[in-house]
N, C-alpha and C positions, 0 to 999 in steps of 0.2 A: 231201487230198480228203475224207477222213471228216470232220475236223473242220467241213470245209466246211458238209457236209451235216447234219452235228448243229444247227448256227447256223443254218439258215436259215430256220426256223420262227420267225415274232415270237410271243411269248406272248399277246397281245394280239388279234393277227390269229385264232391257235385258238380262245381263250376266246371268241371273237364266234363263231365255228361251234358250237360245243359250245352254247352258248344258244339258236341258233336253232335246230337239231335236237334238244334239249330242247322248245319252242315249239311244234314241228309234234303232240305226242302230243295236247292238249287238243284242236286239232280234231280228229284222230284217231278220237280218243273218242267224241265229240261227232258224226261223220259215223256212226257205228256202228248210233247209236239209230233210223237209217233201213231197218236190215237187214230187217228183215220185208216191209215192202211195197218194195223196192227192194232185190234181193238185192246190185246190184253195186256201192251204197254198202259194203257187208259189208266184199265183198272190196277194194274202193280205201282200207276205214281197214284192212285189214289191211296192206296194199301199203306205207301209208303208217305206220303203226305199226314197223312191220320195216326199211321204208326211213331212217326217224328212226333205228333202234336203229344201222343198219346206218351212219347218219351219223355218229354220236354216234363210236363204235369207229374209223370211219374219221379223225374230226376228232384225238383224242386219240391215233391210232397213228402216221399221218405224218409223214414227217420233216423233209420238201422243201416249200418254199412251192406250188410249181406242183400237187401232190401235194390239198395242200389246196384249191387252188380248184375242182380234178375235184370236190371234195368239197360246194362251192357249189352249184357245176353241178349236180347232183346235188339238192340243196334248193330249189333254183329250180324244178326239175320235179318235184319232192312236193309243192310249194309249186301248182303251176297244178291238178294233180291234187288237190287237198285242196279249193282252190276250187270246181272244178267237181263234184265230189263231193256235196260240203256243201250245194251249192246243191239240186242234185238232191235230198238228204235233204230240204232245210227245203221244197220248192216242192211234194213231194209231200205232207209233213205238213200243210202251209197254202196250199191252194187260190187263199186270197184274198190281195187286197193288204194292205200295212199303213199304208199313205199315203194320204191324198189326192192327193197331188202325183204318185207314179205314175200311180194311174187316171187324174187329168186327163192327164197325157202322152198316154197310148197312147188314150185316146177321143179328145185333139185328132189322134195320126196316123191314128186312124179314117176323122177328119172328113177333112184334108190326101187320104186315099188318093179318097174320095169326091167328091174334087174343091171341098172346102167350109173358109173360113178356119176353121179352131179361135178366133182371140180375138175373134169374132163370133156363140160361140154357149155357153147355158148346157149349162155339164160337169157337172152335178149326179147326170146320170143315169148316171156312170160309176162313181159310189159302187156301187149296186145292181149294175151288171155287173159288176164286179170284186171282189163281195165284200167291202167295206171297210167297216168297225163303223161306225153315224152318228158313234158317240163321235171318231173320226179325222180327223173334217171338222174344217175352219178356223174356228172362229164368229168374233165380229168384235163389238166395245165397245156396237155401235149392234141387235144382235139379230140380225141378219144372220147370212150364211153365205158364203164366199166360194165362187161357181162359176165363176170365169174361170180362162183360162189366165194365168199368175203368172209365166211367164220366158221370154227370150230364144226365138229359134227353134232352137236346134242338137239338144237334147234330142230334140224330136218328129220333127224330120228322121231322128237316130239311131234312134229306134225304129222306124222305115216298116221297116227291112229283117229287123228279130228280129219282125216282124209275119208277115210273109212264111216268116222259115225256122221259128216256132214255130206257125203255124197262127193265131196271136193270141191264144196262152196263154201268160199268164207273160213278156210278153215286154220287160217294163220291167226285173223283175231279172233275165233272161238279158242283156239290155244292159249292167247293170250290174254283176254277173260280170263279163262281157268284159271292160271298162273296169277290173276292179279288174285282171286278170290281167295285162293289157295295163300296169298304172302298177306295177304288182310288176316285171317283162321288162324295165322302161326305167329306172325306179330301181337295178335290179340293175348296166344298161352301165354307166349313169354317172355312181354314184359310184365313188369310188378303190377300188381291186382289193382292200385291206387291208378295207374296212367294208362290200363289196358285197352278204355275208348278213344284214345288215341288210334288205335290200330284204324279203327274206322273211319273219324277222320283223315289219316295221311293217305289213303289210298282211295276213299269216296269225296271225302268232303273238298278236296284239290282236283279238281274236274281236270287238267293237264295231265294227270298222272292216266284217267282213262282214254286220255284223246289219243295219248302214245297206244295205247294197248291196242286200241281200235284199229290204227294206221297202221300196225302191224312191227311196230320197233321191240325188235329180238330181245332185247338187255329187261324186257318184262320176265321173260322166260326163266331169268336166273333171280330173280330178286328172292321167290320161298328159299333158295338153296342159303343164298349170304343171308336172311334172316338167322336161318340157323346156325350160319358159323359166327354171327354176331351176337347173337344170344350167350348170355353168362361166359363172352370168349374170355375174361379173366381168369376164369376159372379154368380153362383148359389147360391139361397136364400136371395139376393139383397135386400132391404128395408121390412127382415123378412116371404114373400113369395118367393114358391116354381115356382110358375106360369108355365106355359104350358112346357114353354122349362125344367123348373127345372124339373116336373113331368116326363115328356120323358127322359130326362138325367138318373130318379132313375129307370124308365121302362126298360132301356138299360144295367144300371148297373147288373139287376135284371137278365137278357137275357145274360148279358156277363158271369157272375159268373154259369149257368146254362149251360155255353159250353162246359170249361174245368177250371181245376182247377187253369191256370195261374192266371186267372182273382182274384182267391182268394187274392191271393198276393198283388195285385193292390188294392183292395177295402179298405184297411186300410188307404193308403193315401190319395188315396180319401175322404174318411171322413175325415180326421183330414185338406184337406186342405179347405174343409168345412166349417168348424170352426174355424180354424184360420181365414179364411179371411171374416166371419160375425161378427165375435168379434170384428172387428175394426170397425165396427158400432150398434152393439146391445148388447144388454146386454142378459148375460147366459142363463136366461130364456129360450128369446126369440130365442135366439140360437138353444139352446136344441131342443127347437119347430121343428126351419128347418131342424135339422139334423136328428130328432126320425121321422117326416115325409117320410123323404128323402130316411133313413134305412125300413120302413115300409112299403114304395109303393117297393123297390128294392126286399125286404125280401119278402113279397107278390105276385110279379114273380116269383119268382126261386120258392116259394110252389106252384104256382098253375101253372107251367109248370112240375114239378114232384110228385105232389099230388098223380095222378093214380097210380103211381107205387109203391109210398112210400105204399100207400094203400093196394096196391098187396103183400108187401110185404119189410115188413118197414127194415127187418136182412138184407135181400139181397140187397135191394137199399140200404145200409148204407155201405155194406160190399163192394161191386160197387166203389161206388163214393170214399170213402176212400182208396180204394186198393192201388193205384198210390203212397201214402203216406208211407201203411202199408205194403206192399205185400213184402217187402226185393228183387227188383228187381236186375241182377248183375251193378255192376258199370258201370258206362259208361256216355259218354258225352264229352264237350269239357271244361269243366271247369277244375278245379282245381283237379280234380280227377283225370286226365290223371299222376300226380305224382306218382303214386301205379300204375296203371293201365298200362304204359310204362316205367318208369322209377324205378320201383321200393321201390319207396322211400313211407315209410306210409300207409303201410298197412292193419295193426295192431288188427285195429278197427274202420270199416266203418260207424255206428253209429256215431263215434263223428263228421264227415265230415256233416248231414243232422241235430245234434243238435250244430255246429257251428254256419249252413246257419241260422238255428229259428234264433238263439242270436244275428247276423248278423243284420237279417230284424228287429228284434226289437229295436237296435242300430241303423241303417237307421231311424227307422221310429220316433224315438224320435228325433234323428237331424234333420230329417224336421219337427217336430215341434217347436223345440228350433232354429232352422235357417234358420224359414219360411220364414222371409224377401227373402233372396239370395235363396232360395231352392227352392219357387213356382212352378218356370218352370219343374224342376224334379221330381213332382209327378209321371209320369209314368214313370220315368226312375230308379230309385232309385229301385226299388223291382227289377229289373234286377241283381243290383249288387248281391245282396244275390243269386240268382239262380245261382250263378258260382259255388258255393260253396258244395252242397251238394254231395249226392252220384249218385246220377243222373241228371246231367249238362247241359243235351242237350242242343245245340245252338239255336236250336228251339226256347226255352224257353225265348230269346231275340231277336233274330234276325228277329222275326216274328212281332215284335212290332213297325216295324221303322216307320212306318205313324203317329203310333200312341207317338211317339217319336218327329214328326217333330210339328203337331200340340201343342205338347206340351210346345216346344222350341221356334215355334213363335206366342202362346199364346198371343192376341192383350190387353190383360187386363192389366196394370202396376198396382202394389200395391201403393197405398198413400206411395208418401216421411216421411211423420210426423207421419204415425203412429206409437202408440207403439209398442215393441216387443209384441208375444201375450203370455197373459198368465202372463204378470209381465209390473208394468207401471215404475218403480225403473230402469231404463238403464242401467246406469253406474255399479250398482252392480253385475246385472242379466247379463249384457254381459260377463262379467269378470266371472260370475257362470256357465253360459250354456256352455262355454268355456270347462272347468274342469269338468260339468257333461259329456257332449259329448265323449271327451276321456273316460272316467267312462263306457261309457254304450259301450263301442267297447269293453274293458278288455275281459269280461265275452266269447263274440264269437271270436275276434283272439285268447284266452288262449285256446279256444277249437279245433278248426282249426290249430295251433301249437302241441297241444298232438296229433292230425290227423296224421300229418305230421310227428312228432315224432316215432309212434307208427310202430313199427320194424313187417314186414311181416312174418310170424310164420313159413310159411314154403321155404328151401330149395331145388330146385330142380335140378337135372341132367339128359339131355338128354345122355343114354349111347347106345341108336340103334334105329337106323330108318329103317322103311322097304319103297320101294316106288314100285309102282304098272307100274313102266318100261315105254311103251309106252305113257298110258295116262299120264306120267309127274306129279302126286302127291304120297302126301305121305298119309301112310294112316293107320301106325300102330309105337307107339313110346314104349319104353322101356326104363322108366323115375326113377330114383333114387330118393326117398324122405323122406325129415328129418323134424320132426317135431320140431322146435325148441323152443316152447312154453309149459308152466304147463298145457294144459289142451289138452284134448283127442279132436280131429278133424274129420269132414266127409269131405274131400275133394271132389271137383267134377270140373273135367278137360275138359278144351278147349285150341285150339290154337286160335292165333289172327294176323290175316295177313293183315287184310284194315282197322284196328282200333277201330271194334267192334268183340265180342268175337264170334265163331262159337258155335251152339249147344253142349251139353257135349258129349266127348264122351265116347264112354263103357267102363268100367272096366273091363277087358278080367282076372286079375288075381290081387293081390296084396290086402290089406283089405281093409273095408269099415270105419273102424275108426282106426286113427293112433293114437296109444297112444304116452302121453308128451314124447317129448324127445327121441323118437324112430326114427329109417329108415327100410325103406321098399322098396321093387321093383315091381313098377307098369307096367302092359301090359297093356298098351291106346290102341282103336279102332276107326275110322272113325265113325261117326254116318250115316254119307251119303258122295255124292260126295263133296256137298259144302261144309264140313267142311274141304277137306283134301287140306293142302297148297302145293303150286306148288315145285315143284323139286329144281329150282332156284329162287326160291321166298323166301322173308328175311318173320321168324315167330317168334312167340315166343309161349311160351305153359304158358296159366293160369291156376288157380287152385282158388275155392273160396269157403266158407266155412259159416253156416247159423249165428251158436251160438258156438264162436261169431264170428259177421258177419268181415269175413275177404277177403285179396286178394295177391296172391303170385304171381311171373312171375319170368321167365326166360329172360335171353338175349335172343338178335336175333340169329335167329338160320336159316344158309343157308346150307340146305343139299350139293348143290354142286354149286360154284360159277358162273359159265359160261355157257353157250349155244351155239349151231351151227348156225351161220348164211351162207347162200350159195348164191353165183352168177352165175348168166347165162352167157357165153361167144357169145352168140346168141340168141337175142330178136328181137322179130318181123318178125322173118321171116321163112319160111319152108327150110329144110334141105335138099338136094337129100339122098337117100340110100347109107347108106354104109360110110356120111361124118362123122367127129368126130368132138365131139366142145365139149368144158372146163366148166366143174364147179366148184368154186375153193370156198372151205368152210373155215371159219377162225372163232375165241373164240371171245364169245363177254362178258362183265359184263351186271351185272343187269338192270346199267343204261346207255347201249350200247357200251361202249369203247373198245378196241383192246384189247385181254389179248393175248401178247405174250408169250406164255407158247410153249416149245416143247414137243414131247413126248407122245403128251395126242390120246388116239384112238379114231378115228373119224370114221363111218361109213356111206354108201349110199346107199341107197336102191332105187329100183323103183317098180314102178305097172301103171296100166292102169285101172281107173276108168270108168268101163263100164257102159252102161245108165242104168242096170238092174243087173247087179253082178260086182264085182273085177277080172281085166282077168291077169296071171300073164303078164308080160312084155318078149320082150326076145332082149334089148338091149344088150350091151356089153360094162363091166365097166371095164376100166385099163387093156383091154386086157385078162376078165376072161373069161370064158363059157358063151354063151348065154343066158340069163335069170337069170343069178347067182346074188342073194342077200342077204344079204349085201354085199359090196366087203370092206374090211377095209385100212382105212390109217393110219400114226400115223401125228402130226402137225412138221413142221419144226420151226425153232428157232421165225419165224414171228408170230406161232398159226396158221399156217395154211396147209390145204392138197389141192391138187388139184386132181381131177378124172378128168380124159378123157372119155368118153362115145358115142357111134355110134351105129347104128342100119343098118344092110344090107338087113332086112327083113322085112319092115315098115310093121306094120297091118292096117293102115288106122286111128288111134285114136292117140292122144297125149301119151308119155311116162311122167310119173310125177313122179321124184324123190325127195325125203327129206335124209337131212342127221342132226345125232345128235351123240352127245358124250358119250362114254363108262367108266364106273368108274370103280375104279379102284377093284370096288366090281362085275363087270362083268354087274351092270344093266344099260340101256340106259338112257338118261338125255340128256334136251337143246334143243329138238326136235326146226326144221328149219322149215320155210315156205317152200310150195312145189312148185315146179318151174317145168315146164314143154318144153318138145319138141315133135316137129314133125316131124318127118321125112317122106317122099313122094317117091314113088316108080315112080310116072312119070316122 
């Protein structure tokens, strides 16, 4: 009996808990930084801190498998609890949304509650009510903006009821919370009892996964649904019925495809791994049978969850759901785009980047059929690969899938050793043929993807003047040289891009609106607002993109001026007497903090006094100037650095707060310092 119980612990099986209550501390952490203004975040990352440790001890002490899974159990409920925590912490730190794509949701269930179609009316105004930066909106090749509703109806339907229990705050990422807690709960049934604290890690322990939920990205929405059409899909359609679970699986299917358009992508493999794997016991027929079932009840959902609106108005919901496809949105993403898009290379002709990805996933999706054997488990990962591809790449578009990734990977179902390949019972020839087609069916998308790549960005450009708006540290008007290097006449429409997605365009203050082939011109750029303009010392580049045909140009990084002031106190922590002097000594910093020893450079300090109701001047005394005299200037010694002496003989009772920043060599301010303060005391 003892030996018994010594053995019954797989190694394998513990070392998967021990990882995932390891996992749970970073949120932990991370929910903590809520504790002030939400004290009961506080206490649930304590709950959850404690509860992890208390995992951890449990996982590595147990002896008995059963032992161990209490121990799941257990992370699956620190696990919903972390969620809902987290979320609480971020929705109170950040008021606003981070999507477009939320606000349009919950402004179209506005509309829906008011009795009014959503893809019948412009959503633009949902920016402004929801708090979303302009920079967040969708811009589009042609200068545009996209304000329609962009997917399916189940989304907006989903959100009518967190409208209702939140008052109509927050209620796209309270939705989508749910939805994530809910694909944690259903991933945990079922997968195999052996890898089931997985479920917890890939939807908690991958903090990405909740950042998406929070922001409000839709494709969370569907993830319970394809959990479950991924769940034992081998098995579906088994001795030629669909039976309960198969019917729900195609109900889910139906629900997933009805969220967002990822799910489209996925639904092909799905069928086909359908059939493959009832053909290794039924014949076509009866095949056919399960699968035109399977497509029927799936296809059936998605009509009669969009019925209403189709009805309402069949242009517009077509125009809707397609848009994401058809709308020429600017490039962007983390895929293979980022070539043209940072680095320059291929820019040409953005089209052939999103008829690559087609040729791509159809290339995929014939090799899982020809190499269903080995490829089962990658149903849902394979239509990933192709999402890298196109002109819009977002990471989203995979990394939102990883549950539905893990269930697929440890899919309990094994395929028959003996059976035949499907679709040919000949082996020997047919291995040696699917071989040769396989490569065959990539040609068509890498040769398209390579001319992507190939295709030379049309136009050149030269930043030849920047203006920057001084104190507030950006810039905010460019004076751009550009050549058209291409046969055919262009609409250019210009942004910078400083965190790696493009700002709004900005205005065309002078310079044409179509460049003809082979010409140059001189463009005056304008800020469109504050968020578009890049900081002083901040590295940018300025894009430029074009509809027909749909192009993308970019400049090198571009640093208006390399350095900043940083400044130190010679007296911290403590009140001054009247009249004492004490050192602030400022020195050049790089972008990514280092010493730039530069001499030479003019360094300036100013002070004032931050009154509780107006700005009072100060009347320190800087290097021995007049009392109150600001700025006082220095230049840097050989180290990059200046030092000021500063003393006040006349304290007024409030702190004196000085900043110092660098003068260019064009006379405007730049590098602006943190502001550091003294006191000085007359008692």
């Amino acid at each position: 009996m003892r030996e018994e119980v010594r053995g019954s612990v797989d190694l394998a099986h513990r070392a998967i808990v021990v990882l995932v209550a390891l996992s749970l501390l970073g949120p932990a952490f991370a929910i903590w930084s809520g504790i002030v203004p939400l004290r009961l975040t506080g206490l649930a990352s304590g709950l959850l801190t404690a509860g992890s440790l208390a995992a951890l001890v449990g996982a590595a002490a147990v002896r008995t498998d059963r032992g161990l899974r209490r121990v799941e159990v257990a992370l699956l409920a620190l696990g919903a609890m972390a969620l809902v925590a987290w979320a609480a912490s971020v929705v109170v730190a950040n008021p606003g949304y981070g999507t477009d794509e939320a606000a349009y949701e919950q402004y179209a269930a506005q509309l829906l509650l008011k009795g009014l179609n959503p893809y019948a009316h412009n959503l633009l105004p949902a920016l402004r009510q929801f708090q979303v930066p302009i920079q967040y909106a969708t811009y589009t090749t042609s200068g545009g903006v996209v304000s329609t509703l962009g997917y399916p109806a189940l989304p907006v339907l989903l959100v009518v009821p967190f409208i209702w229990l939140t008052g109509g705050v927050q209620a796209v990422p309270v939705a989508n919370v749910t939805a994530l807690v809910a694909t944690m709960v259903v991933t945990f049934f079922v997968l195999p009892r052996r890898f089931r604290a997985l479920a917890v890690l890939s939807v908690v322990g991958l903090p990405i996964l909740f950042g998406y939920a929070v922001a409000g990205v839709n494709v969370i929405m569907s993830l319970p649904f394809l959990v479950v059409v991924a769940s034992r899909f081998m098995e579906t359609g088994a001795g030629g019925r669909l039976g309960r679970r198969g019917i729900a699986q195609a109900v889910c299917l139906g629900l997933a495809v009805s969220v967002q358009q990822t799910a489209w992508f996925i639904a092909p493999f799905v069928l086909v791994a359908i059939w493959a794997a009832r053909r290794k016991e039924l014949d076509r027929a009866t095949c056919a049978r399960v699968l035109g079932r399977y497509v029927g009840i799936a296809g059936a959902t998605f009509l009669a969850l969009n019925a209403g609106f189709i009805a309402a108005g069949p242009g517009l919901w077509a125009k809707g759901v397609l848009g994401p496809l058809l709308q020429h949105a600017i490039p962007y993403g983390q895929g293979l785009i980022d070539l043209p898009v940072f680095a320059g290379i291929g820019g040409g002709d953005l089209t052939l980047y999103t008829l690559g990805a087609v040729a791509l996933l159809g290339a995929l999706l014939a090799c899982f059929w020809m190499f269903f054997d080995s490829l089962w488990r990658c149903a849902f990962i394979l239509p990933s690969l192709a999402l890298f591809f196109p002109t819009r790449s977002l990471a989203e578009y995979w990394m939102t899938l990883v549950a539905l990734w893990v269930v697929s990977v440890f899919a309990p179902t094994p395929l028959p050793r003996s059976a035949p390949s499907p679709g040919n019972r000949r082996r020997g020839t047919w291995r040696h043929g699917r071989l040769v087609l396989g490569v065959l069916a990539f040609i068509p998308g890498v040769g398209l993807v390579g001319l992507a790549v190939a295709s030379r960005s049309p136009l050149g450009m030269d930043v030849v003047g920047i203006r920057t708006n001084g104190e507030f540290q950006r810039v905010w008007e460019l004076n751009v040289e550009v050549t058209n290097h291409s046969s055919s006449p262009l609409v250019p429409h210009f942004a910078t891009n400083s965190s790696g997605q493009m700002t709004p365009f900005w205005h065309r203050v002078s310079g044409p609106a179509t460049l003809p082939p082979h010409h140059r011109a001189r463009y005056l750029l304008a800020a469109p607002n504050v968020g578009s303009m890049p900081g002083i010392t901040q590295p940018f580049q300025l894009d430029a993109v074009t509809n027909r045909p749909g192009t993308v140009s970019v400049t090198k990084n571009i640093t208006t001026e390399p350095y900043s002031a940083q400044i130190y106190q010679a007296e911290v922590n403590r009140i001054l007497p009247a009249g004492a002097a004490t050192s602030l000594t400022v020195d050049l910093r790089s972008p990514l903090g280092g010493r730039v020893r530069k001499a030479g450079v003019t360094v300036e300090l100013g002070q004032i006094i931050y009154g509780q109701s107006q700005l009072v001047p100060a009347e320190a005394r800087i290097d021995g100037a007049p009392e109150g005299q600001t700025p006082v200037q220095q230049t840097t010694n050989a180290q990059g650095e200046a030092t000021f002496r500063v003393a006040d003989s006349s304290p007024q009772g409030q702190p004196v707060y000085f900043q110092a920043w660098a003068v260019s060599k064009a006379g405007y301010p730049f590098g602006y310092s943190e502001v550091v303060d003294v006191l000085w005391s007359g008692r």
